[in-house]
N, C-alpha and C positions, 0 to 999 in steps of 0.2 A: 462490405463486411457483414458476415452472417453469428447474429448472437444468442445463446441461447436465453428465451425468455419462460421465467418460472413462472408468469402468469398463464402462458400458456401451454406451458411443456414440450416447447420446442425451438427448433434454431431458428429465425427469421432474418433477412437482410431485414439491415440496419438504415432506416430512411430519417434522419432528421425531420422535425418542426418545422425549423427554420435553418435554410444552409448557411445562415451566417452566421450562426452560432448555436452549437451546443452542448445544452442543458443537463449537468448528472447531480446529484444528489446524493454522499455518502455517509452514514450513520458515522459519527466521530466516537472519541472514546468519555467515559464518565471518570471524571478529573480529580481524583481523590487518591492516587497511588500509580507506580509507574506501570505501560500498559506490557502486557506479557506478551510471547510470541503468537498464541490467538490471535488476541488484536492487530500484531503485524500482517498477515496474513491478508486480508480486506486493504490496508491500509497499502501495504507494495502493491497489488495485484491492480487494483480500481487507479493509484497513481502510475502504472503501466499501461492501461487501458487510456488515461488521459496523455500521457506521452506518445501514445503511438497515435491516437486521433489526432495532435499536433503534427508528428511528424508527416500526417498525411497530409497536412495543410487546414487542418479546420480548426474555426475558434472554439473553445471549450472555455464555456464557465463551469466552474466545478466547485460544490460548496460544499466542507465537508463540518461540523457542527461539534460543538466541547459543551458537553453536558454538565454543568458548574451548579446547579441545585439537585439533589438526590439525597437520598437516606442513608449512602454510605460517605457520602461528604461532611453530613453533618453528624455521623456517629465518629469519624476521623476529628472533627474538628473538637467534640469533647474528649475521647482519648487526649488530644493535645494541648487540651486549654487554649484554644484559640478561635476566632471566626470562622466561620466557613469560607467565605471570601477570601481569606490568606493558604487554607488549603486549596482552591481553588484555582488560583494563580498560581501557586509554587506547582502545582503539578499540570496545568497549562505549559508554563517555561520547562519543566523537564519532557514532555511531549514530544517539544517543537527540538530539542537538543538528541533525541537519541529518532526523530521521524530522519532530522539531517542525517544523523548517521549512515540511516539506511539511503538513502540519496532520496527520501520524500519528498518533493518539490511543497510548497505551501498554499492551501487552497486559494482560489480567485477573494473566498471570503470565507472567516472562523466564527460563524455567529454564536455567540453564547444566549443560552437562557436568559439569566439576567439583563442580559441587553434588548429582549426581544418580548419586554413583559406586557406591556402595551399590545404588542400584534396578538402576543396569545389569548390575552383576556377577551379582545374583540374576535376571537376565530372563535371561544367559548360560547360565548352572548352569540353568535352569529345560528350556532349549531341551538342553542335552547328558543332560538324566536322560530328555527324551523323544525322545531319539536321533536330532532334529535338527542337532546340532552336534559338532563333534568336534575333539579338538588334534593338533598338529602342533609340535612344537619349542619349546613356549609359546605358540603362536599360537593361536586359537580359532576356527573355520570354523563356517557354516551349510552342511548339504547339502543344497543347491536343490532335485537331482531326489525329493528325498523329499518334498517338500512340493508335493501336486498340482496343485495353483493354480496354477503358478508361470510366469507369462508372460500371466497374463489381462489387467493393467493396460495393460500394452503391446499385447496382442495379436497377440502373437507366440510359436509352441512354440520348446520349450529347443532345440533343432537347429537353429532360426533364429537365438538367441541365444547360440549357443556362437563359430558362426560370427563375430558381431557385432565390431567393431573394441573394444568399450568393455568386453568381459568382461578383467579384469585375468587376466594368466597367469601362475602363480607354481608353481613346482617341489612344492610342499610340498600344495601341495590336492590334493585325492583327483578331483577334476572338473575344469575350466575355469568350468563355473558355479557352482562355490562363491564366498562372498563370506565375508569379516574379519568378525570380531564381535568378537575380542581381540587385541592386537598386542603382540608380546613386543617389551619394551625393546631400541632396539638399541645406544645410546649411553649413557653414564653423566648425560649432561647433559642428555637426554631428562624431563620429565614423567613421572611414573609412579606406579602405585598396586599394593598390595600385591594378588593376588587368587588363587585354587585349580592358578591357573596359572603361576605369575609374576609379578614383576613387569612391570607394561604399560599400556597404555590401550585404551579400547572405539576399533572401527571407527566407521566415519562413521553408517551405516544403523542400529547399535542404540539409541542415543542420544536417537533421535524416535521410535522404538517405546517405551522404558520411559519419557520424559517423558511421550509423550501418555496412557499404562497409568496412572503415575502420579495425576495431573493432571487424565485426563477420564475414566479409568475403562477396560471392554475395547472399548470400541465406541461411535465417536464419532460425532455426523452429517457434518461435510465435514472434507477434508482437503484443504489448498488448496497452489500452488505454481506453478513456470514448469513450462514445457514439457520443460525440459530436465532437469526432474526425474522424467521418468515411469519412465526405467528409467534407470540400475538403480536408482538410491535410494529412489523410492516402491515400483518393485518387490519390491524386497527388505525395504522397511517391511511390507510387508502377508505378504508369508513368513515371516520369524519370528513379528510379530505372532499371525498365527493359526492358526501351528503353536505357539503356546505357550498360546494365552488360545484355543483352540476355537471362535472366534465370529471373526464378521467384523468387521474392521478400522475402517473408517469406510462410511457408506452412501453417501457422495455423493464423489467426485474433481473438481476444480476446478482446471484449470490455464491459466497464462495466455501469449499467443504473445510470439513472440522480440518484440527491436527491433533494427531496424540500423541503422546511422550514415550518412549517406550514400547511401545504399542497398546497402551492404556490413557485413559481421559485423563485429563490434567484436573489435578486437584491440588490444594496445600496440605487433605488429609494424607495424600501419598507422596507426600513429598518428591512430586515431581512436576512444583511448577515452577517456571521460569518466566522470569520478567526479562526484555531483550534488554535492558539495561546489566543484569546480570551476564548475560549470553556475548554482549559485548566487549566485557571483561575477559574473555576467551577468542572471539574473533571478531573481525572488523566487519563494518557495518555491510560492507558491498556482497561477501559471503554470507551474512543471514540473509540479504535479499536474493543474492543468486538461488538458495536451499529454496527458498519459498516461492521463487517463480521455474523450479526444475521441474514442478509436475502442472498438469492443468488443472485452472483454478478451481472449477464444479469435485474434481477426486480431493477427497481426504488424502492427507498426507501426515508421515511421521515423522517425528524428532526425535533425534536422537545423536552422541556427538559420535558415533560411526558413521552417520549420514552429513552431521556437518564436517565430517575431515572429508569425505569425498568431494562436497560443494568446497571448500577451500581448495582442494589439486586442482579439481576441473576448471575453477574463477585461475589459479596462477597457469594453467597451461594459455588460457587466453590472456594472460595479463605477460606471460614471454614472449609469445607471438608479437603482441606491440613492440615489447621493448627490441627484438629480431628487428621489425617492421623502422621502429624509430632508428637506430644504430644506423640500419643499413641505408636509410634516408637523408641520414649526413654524412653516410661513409661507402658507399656506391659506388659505383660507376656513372658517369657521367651519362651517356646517350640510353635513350629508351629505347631497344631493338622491335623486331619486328616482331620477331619468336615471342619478344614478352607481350606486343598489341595482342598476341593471339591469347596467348595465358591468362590473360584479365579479362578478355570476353567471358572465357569458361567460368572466372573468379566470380566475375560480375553477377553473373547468372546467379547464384546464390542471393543476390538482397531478393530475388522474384520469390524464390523459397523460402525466402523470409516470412516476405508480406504474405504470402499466401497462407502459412501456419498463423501469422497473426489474426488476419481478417477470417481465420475459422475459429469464430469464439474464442478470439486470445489466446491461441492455440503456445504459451511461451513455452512446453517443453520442445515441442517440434521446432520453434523458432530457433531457441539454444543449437538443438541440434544438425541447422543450416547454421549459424557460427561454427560449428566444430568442423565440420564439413567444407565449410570454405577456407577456415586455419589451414587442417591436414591439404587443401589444394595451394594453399600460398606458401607453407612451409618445403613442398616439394617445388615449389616454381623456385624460392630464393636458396637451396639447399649449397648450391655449387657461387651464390655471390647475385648479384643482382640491381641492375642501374638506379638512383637518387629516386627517380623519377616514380619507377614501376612500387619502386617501397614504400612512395607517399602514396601513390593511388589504392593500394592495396590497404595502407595504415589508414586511411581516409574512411574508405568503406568497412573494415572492424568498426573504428568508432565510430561510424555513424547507425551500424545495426544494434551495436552494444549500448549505444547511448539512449536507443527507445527503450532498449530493457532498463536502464539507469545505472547500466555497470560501466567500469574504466571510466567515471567521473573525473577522475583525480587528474587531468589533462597533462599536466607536466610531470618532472622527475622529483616532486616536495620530498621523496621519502632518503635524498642523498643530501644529507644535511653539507655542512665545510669540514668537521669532522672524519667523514667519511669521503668526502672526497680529496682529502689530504693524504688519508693512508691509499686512496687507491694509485694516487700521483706518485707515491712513493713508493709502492709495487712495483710499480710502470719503470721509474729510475733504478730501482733495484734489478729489474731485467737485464737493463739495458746495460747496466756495469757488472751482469754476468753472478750476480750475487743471489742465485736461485733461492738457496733456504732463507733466506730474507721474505724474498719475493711468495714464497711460497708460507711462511709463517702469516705476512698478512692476509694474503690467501684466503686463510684457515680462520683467521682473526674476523674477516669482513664477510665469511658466512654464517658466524658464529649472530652475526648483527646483522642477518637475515637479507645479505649480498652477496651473490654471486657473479662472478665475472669470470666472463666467456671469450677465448680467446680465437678472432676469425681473422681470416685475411684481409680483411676490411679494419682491422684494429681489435679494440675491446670493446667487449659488451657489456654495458653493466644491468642485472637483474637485478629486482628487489623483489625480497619475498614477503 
């Protein structure tokens, strides 16, 4: 597998650490309100990238981190008269309810700040004994220009980046480019942990330095994220990182492009921003993930519900195909011909096109489209009828390429409740006593409830749309 690496700007195969397992690191969300389709975007793409290193056989630890102390936690938690801790968890639990949605599997481990305060304070103390970092008033700084690396991720020198709109300016830092590593208390209803320094809490950037130390050790293979995290936060992840631990950081950077709404940046002043919780309210979880893995992850890509109606047809032409595939696998022909052995070599051939647009940098648009391509070749193999056999081997191999992307989760038929399958029964007996406008009123009735049934020589078919 060949991936492209932002540290060095360019593709490189992909060689593990250690082949018995590998190590990624993905920036989680800050847990103060439900995360928008931005945040979906890293969050499908990097558990993509982990489903398919599975599917090729390798262990993946994967840790992906809920940012539960922050400035916008705790201004949420006085809007609400409440803890921050209670905002914290409620939007933890809604997270992990709408990550399912999208078929996000749950990382190996969900380390939280709070839980991790101990490791951080000692990775603090660790960077100021190696005179790395230094206090100010209770506050605890990194100094950038001491750590020589500092501007490789971006690829940009510190004089480029002093200049930069996004270097914070604070009277107290000895630089412009220093960054927060400890933040002295400033309010009494503030969060806050005892430490060398004060009462306070870690900045944002140390937090995914000592989880990931913690967790995968000093050097990990990728370290995944949006674009908009390459500076400062991965930058300055990979500065203390290894001006504390001597070694490098992670070996591979992995990040993925904006989305715009419209064709404009998401904002709430443009009232065009969406939370996938809302979005979800309009369509199910498997189509905002199919939208988000239809382009490659490095291009920007745009939202919009013209583009989500297309991911919706193109997710049900492959989700008919199954149900074609399923039907005709209990309702076939018995013996598996020979004409069909040959069919399925052709079929077959397609997972190679698979894999090979995967292991080009996650390549999932081109992956999709060897599923589509192997569809339109199984939809002409079974057009005329087609034995038990050749329909499960074919139905096999859909889900098993659709299942690295994380689509056609849904294994069985849950969406044919007894309701619905009582009126289709009773279709079926309406036929058969010749009483068409019946048969045809339910018909109309059980499309209307997003069913259709498809009548083949092989019996009925039931779709669900």
């Amino acid at each position: 597998m060949r991936i492209y690496n932002t540290l060095t700007g360019k593709k490189e195969v992909f060689v593990p650490i250690d082949a018995r397992e590998i190590k990624i690191y993905v920036c989680g969300p800050t847990v103060y309100n439900y995360f928008h389709i931005g945040n979906a975007r890293p969050f499908v793409v990097f558990d993509t990238l982990r489903k398919y290193l599975e599917y090729k056989g390798e262990n993946v630890k994967f840790i992906q981190n809920f940012t539960d102390v922050d400035d916008k936690i705790i201004s949420k938690a006085r809007e609400e008269g409440v803890p921050a801790g209670e905002i914290s968890e409620k939007y933890i639990g809604e997270y992990f309810e709408d990550a399912g949605a999208l078929n996000i599997a749950r990382a190996t481990a969900h380390p939280k700040v709070t839980e991790t305060m101990d490791d951080i304070i000692a990775f603090v103390r660790a960077l100021a004994e190696k005179g790395y970092a230094y206090e100010a008033d209770g506050d605890m700084y990194f100094s950038a220009r001491k750590f020589p690396g500092y501007g490789k991720l971006s690829n940009q020198n510190p004089e480029d980046l002093e200049s930069g709109a996004r270097v914070d300016v604070n009277e107290r830092k000895k630089d412009p480019l220093d960054f927060a590593l400890w933040k002295k208390r400033k309010q009494k209803d503030e969060a806050a942990w005892s430490s060398p320094w004060g009462m306070g809490r870690p900045g944002w950037h140390i937090e995914c330095s000592a989880m990931s130390k913690k967790y995968l050790g000093d050097t990990i293979d990728i370290h995944a994220g949006g674009r908009d995290l390459i500076f400062p936060h991965h930058e300055n992840e990979i500065a203390q990182s290894e001006a504390r631990n001597g070694k490098p950081f992670a070996n591979y950077w992995m990040h993925n492009g904006y989305i715009t709404v419209n064709d404009e940046k998401m904002s709430k002043s443009k009232e065009n921003f969406f939370t996938v919780r809302d979005i979800l309210g309009d369509y199910d979880g498997e189509t905002v993930r199919f939208f988000l893995l239809s382009g490659h992850y490095r291009s920007p890509i745009n939202f919009s519900r013209e583009l989500m109606e297309q991911a919706k047809n193109s997710l049900a032409r492959i989700r008919n195909a199954r149900a074609t595939l399923r039907h005709l696998s209990s309702a076939g022909s018995e013996a598996l011909t020979e004409e069909e052995n040959g069919k399925y070599e052709t079929i077959a051939g397609f997972r190679e096109k698979f894999v090979s647009a995967m292991d080009d940098d996650l390549n999932t648009a081109d992956a999709i489209s060897a599923v589509f391509e192997m569809i339109s070749a199984v939809n002409s193999a079974v057009r005329g009828g087609a034995s038990k056999s050749f329909a499960k081997k074919c139905l096999d191999l859909l889900e098993e390429l659709t299942g690295v992307l994380g689509l056609l989760s849904d294994r069985e038929d849950s969406g044919i409740d007894d309701v619905l399958r009582k009126l289709i029964d009773e279709r079926q007996a309406a036929r058969k006593a010749k009483d068409f406008a019946r048969a045809d009123a339910i018909r109309d009735e059980l499309k209307a409830r997003g069913v259709t049934l498809k009548d083949t020589p092989q019996g009925v078919q039931i779709i669900r749309e």
